[in-house]
N, C-alpha and C positions, 0 to 999 in steps of 0.2 A: 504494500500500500504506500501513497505517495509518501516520502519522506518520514516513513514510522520513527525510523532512529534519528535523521537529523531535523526533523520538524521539532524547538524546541521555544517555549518563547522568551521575550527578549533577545532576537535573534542579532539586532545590532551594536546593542552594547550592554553593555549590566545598565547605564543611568537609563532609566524607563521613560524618562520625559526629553530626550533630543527630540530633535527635531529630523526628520532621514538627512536631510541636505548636510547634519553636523557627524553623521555616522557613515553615508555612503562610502566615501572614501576608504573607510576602515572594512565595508562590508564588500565590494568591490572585485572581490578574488577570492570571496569568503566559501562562498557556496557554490558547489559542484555544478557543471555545465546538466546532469543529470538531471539535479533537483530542480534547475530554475526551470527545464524543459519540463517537467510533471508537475510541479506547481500549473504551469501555463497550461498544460495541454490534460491534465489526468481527466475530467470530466468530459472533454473530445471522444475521447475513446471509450471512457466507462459508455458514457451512453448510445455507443453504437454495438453493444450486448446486446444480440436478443432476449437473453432470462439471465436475469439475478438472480443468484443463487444465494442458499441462506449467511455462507460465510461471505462475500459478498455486501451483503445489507448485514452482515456484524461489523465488518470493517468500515463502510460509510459511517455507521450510529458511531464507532472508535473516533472516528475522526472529525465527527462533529462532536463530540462529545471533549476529546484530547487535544485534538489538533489544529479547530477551525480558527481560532484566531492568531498561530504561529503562519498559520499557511495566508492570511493576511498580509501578518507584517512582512513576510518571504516578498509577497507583490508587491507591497507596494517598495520597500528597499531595492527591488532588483527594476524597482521604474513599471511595473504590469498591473497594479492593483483594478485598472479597467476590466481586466481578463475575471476579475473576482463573480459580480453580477452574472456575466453570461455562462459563468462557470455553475455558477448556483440555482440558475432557470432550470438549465439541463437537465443536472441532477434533480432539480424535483422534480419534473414532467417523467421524468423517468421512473420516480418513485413511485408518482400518482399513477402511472401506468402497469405497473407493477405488482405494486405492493398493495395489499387490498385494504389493511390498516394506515395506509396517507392518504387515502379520499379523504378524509376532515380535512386535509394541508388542501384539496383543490376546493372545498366550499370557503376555506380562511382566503385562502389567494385570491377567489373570485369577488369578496365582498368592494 
């Protein structure tokens, strides 16, 4: 799953309140050409699965549960944070299509 091990937060510096323009530099060469490609692109390809499978929709609940706001600061530090939104459309349409306990997520979305 995208970035299990280095999805961590506070990924640009320990002081929690820079600013990215005061930590880019430091972050810059920090993160593997890997990770900043699966950050960008993981929901691209998650959602062109035909069936989710249970481990699967364990791993997404992990990652929204663990990891969704590392994989944030990841975008917007490496300059992508636009990619966030049309990353998170996917993945619910996908859900909702899916998974039979996110229909509430498509009558909350529709309101």
């Amino acid at each position: 799953m995208l970035g299990h091990y280095e999805l961590k937060p506070n990924l640009g510096s320990n002081d929690r309140f820079k600013d990215n323009s005061a930590v880019r530099h430091l972050t810059q060469d920090r993160f593997s050409q890997e990770l900043t490609y699966a950050s960008k692109h993981w929901a691209t390809h998650l959602a062109n699965v035909l069936k989710l499978d249970g481990e699967a929709e364990q791993l997404l609940e992990d990652f929204a549960r663990k990891h969704l706001l590392a994989w944030l600061e990841l975008l917007s530090l490496v300059g992508q944070v636009e990619t966030a939104y049309p990353s998170l459309e996917r993945i619910g349409k996908l859900l909702v299509s899916q998974v039979p306990s996110y229909n509430v997520l498509r009558c909350i979305t529709s309101l």
